[in-house]
DSSP file (Angstrom, degrees, kcal/mol; ACC not computed):
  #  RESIDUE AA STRUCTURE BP1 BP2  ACC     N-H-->O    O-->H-N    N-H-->O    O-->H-N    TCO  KAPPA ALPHA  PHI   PSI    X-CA   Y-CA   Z-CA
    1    1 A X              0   0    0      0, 0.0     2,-0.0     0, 0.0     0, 0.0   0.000 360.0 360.0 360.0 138.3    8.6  -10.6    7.2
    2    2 A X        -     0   0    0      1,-0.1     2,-0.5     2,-0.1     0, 0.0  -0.263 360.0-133.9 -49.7 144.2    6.8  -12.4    4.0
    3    3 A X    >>  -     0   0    0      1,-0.1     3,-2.8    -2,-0.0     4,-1.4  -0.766  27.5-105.3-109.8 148.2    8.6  -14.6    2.3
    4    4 A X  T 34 S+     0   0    0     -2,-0.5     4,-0.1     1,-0.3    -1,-0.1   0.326 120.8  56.8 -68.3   6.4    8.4  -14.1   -1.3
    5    5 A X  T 3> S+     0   0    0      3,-0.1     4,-2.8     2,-0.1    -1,-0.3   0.595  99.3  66.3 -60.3 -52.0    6.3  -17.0   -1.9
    6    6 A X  H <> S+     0   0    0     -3,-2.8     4,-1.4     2,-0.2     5,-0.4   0.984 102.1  44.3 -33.7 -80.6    4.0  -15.3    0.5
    7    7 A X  H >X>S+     0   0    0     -4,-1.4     4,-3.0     2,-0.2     3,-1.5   0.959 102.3  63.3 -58.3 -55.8    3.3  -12.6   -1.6
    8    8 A X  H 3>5S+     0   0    0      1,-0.3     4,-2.8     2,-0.2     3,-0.3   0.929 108.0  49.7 -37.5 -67.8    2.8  -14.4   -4.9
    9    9 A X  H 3X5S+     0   0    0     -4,-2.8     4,-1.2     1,-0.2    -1,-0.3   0.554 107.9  42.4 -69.5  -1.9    0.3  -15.7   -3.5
   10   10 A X  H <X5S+     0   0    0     -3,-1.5     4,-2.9    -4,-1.4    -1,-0.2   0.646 109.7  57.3 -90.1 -21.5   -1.5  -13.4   -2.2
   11   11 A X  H  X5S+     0   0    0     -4,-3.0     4,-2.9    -5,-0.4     5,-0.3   0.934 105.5  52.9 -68.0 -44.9   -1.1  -11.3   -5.0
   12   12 A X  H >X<S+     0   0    0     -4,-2.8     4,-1.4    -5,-0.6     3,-1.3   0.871 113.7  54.7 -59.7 -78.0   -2.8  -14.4   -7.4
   13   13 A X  H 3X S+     0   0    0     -4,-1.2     4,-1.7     1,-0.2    -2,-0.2   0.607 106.6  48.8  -7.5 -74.9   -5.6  -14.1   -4.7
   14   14 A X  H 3< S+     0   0    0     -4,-2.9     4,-0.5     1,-0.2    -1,-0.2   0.795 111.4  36.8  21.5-106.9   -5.9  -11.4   -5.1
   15   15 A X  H << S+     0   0    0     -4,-2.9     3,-0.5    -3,-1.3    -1,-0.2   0.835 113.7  60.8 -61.8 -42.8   -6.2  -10.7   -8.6
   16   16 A X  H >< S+     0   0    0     -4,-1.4     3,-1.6    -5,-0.3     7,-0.2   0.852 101.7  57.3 -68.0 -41.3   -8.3  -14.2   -9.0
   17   17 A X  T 3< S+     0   0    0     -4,-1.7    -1,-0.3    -5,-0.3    -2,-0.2   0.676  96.6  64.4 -51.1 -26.4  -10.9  -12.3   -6.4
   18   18 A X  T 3  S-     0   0    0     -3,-0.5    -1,-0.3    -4,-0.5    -2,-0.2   0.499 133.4 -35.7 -79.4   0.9  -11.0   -9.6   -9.1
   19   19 A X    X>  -     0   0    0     -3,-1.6     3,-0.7     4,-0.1     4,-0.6   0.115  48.6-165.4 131.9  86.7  -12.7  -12.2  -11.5
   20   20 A X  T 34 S+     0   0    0      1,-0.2    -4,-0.1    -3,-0.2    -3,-0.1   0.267  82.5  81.1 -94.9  25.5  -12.1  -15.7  -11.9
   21   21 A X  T 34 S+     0   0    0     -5,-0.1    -1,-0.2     3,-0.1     3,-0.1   0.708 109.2  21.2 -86.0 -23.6  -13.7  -15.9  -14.9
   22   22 A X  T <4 S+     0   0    0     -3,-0.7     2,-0.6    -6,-0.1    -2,-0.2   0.337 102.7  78.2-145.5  65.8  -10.7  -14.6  -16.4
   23   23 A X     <  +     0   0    0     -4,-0.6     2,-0.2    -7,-0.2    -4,-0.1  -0.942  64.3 174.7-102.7 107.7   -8.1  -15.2  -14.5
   24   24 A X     >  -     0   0    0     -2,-0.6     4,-2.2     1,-0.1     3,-0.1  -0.478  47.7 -88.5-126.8 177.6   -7.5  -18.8  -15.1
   25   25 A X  H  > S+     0   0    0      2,-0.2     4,-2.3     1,-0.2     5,-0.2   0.958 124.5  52.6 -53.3 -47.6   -4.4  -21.1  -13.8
   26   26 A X  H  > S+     0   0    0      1,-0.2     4,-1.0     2,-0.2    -1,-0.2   0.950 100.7  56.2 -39.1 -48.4   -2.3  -20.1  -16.7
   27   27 A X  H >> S+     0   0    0      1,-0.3     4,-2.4     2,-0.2     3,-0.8   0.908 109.8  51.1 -67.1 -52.8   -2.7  -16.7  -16.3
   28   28 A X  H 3X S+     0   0    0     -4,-2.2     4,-1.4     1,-0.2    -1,-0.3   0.867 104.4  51.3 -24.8 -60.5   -1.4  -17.2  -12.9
   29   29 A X  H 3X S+     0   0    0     -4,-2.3     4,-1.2     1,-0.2    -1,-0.2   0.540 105.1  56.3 -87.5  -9.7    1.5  -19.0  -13.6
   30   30 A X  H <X S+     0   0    0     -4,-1.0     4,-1.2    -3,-0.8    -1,-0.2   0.642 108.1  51.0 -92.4 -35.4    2.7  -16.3  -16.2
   31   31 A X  H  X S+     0   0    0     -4,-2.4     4,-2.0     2,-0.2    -2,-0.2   0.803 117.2  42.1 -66.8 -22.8    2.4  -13.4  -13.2
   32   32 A X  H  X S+     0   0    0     -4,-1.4     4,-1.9     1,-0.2     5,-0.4   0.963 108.3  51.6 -83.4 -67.9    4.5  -15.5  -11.1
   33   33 A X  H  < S+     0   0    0     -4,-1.2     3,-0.3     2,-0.2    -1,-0.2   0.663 119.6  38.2  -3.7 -61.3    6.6  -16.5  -13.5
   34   34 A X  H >X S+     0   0    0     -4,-1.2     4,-1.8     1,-0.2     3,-1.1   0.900 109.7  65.5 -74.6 -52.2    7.2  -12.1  -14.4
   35   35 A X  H 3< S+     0   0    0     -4,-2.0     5,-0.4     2,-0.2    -1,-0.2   0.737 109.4  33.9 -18.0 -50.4    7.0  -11.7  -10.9
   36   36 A X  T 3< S+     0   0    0     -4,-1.9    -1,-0.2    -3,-0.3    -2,-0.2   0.567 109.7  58.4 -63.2 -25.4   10.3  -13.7  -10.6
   37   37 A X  T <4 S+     0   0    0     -3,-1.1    -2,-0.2    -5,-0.4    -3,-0.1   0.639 114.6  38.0-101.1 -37.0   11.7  -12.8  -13.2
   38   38 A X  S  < S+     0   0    0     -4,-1.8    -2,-0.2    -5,-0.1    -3,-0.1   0.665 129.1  21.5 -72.9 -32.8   11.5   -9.2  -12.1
   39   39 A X  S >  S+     0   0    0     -5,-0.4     3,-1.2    -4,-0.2    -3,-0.2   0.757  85.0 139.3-117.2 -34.9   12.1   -9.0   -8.4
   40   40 A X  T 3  S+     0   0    0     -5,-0.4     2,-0.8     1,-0.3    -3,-0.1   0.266  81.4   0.8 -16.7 168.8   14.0  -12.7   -7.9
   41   41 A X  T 3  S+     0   0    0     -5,-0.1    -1,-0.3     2,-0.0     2,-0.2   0.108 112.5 101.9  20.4  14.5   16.8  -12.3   -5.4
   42   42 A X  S <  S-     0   0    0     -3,-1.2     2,-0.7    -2,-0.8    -4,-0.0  -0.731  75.2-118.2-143.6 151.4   16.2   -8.8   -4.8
   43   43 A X        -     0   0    0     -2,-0.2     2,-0.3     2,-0.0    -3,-0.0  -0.948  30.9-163.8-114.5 104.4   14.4   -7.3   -1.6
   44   44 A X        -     0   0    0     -2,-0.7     2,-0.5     2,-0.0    -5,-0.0  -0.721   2.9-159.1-122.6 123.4   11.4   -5.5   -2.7
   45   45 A X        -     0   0    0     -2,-0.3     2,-1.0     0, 0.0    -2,-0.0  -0.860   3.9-154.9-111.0 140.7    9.5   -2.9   -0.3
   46   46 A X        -     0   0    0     -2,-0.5    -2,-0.0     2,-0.0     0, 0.0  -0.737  23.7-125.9-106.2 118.1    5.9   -1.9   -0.6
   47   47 A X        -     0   0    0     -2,-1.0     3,-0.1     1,-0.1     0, 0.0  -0.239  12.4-139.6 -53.7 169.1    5.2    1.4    0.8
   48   48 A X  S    S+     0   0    0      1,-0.5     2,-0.4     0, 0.0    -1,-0.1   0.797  78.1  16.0-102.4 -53.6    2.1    0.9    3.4
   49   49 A X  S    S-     0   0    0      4,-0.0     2,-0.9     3,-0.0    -1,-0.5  -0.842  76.1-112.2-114.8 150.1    0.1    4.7    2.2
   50   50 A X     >  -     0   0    0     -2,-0.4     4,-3.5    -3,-0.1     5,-0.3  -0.725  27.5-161.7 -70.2  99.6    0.3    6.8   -0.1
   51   51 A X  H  > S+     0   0    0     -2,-0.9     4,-2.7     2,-0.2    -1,-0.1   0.893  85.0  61.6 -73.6 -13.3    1.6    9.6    1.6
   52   52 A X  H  > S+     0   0    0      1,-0.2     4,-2.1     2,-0.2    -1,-0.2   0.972 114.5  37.8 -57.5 -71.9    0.5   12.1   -1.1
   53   53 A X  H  > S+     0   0    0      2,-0.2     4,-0.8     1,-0.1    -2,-0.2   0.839 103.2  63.2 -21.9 -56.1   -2.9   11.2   -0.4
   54   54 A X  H  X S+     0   0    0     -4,-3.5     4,-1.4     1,-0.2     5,-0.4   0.973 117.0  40.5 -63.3 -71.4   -2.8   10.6    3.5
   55   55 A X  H  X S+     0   0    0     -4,-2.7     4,-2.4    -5,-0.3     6,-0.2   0.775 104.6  55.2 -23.4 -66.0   -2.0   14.6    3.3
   56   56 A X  H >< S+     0   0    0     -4,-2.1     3,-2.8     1,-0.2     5,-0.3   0.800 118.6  42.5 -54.8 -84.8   -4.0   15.9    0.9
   57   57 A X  H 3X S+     0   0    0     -4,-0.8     4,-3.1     1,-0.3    -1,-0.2   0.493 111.7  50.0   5.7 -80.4   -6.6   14.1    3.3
   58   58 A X  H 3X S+     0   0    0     -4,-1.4     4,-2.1     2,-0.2    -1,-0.3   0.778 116.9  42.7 -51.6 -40.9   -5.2   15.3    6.6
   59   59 A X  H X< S+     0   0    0     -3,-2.8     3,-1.2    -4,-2.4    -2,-0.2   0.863 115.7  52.8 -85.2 -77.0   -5.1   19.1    5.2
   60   60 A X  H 34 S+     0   0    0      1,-0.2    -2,-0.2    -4,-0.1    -3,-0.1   0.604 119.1  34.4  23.7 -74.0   -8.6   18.4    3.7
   61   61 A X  H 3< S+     0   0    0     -4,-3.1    -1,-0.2    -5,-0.3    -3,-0.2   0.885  93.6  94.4 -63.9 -55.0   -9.7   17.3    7.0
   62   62 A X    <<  +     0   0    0     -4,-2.1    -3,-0.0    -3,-1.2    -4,-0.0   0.049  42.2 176.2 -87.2 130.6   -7.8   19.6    9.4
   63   63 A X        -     0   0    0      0, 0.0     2,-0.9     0, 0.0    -1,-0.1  -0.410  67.5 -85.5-135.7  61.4  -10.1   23.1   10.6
   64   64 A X  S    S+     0   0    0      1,-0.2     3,-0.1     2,-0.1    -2,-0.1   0.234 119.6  62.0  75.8 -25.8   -7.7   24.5   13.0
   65   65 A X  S    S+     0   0    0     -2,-0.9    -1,-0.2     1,-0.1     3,-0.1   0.421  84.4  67.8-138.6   8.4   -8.9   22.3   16.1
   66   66 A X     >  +     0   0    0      1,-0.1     4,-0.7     2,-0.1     2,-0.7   0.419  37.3 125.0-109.1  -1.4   -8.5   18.9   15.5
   67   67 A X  T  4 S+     0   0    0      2,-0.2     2,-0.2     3,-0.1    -1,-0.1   0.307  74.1  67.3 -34.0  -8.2   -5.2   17.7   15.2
   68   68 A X  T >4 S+     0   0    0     -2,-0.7     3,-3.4     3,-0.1     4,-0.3   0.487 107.4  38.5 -88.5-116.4   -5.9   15.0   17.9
   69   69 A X  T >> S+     0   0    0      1,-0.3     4,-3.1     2,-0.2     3,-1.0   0.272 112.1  54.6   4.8 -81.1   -8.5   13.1   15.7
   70   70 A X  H 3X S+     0   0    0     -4,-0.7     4,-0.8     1,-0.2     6,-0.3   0.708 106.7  53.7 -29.2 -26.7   -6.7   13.5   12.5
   71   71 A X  H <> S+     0   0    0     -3,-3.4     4,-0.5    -5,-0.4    -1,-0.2   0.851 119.6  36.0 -85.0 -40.2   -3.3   11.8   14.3
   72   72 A X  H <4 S+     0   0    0     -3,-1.0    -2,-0.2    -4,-0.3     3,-0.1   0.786 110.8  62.6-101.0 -21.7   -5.4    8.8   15.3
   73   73 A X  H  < S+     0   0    0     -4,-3.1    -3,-0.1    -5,-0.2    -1,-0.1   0.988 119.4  19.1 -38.7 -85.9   -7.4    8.8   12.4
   74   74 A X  H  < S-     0   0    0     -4,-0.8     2,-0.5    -5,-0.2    -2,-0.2  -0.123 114.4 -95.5-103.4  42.5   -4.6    8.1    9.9
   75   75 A X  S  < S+     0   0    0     -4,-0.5    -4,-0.1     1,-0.2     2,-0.1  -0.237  70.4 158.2 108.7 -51.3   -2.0    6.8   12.1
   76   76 A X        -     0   0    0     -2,-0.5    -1,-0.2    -6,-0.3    -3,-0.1  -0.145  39.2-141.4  30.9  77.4    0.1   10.1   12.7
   77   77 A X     >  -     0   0    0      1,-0.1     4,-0.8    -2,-0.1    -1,-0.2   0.216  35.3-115.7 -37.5 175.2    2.5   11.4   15.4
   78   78 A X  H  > S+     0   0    0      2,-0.1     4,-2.6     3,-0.1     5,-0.2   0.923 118.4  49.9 -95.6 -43.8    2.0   15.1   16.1
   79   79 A X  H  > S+     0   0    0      1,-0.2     4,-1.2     2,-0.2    -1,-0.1   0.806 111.3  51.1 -67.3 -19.6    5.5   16.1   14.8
   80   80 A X  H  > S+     0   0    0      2,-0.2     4,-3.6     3,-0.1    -1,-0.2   0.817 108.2  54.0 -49.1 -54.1    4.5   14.0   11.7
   81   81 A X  H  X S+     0   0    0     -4,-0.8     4,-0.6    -3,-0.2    -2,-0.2   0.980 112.5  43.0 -63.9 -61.4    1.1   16.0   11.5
   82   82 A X  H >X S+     0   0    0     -4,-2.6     4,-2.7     1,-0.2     3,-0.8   0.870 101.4  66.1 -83.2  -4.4    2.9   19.3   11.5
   83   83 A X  H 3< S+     0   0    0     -4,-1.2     5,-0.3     1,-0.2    -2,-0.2   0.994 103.5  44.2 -43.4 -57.7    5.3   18.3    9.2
   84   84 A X  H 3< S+     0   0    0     -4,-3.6    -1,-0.2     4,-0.3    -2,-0.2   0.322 108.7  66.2 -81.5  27.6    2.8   18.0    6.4
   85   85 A X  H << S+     0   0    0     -3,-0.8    -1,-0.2    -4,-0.6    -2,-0.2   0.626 100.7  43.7 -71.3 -54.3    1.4   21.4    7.8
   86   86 A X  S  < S-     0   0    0     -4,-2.7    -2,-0.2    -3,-0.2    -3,-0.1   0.176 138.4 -87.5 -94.1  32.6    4.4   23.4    6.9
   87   87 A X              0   0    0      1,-0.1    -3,-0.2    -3,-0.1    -2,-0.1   0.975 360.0 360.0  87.3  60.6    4.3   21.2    3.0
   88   88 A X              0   0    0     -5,-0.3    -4,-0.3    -8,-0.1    -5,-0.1   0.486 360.0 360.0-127.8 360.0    6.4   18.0    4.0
């Protein structure tokens, strides 16, 4: 697992990649800062998908006959797959 260092800094990466024209060092050191001040001691999980999305996608996608491709597409067990078939 990341250590919460980890993630600060990738998250300034990040954001600095978005435009370091103005994202300057300060500006950095005031998200970590809030960053700390917000999560500090505390074990913070990031979901991986959006699983509303990955459905709507997967029903999108799905025409009766494909259910292999769609499971290996996005990642998907088959009992997973028909879960969000019957609206789970």
């Amino acid at each position: 697992m990341k250590s919460a260092d980890d993630i600060i800094r990738s998250l300034i990466k990040a954001v600095q990649d978005l435009g370091e024209a103005t994202f300057t060092e300060s500006v950095a050191e005031q998200l970590e800062q809030q960053l700390r001040l917000t999560y500090g001691g505390q074990s913070v999980y990031i979901q991986k998908v959006d699983r509303d999305a990955r459905r709507d996608a997967v029903l999108r996608d799905f025409d009766g006959r494909n259910r292999k491709e769609l499971c290996a597409r996005y990642g998907l067990s088959k009992a997973q797959f028909y879960r969000m078939l019957k609206g789970g």
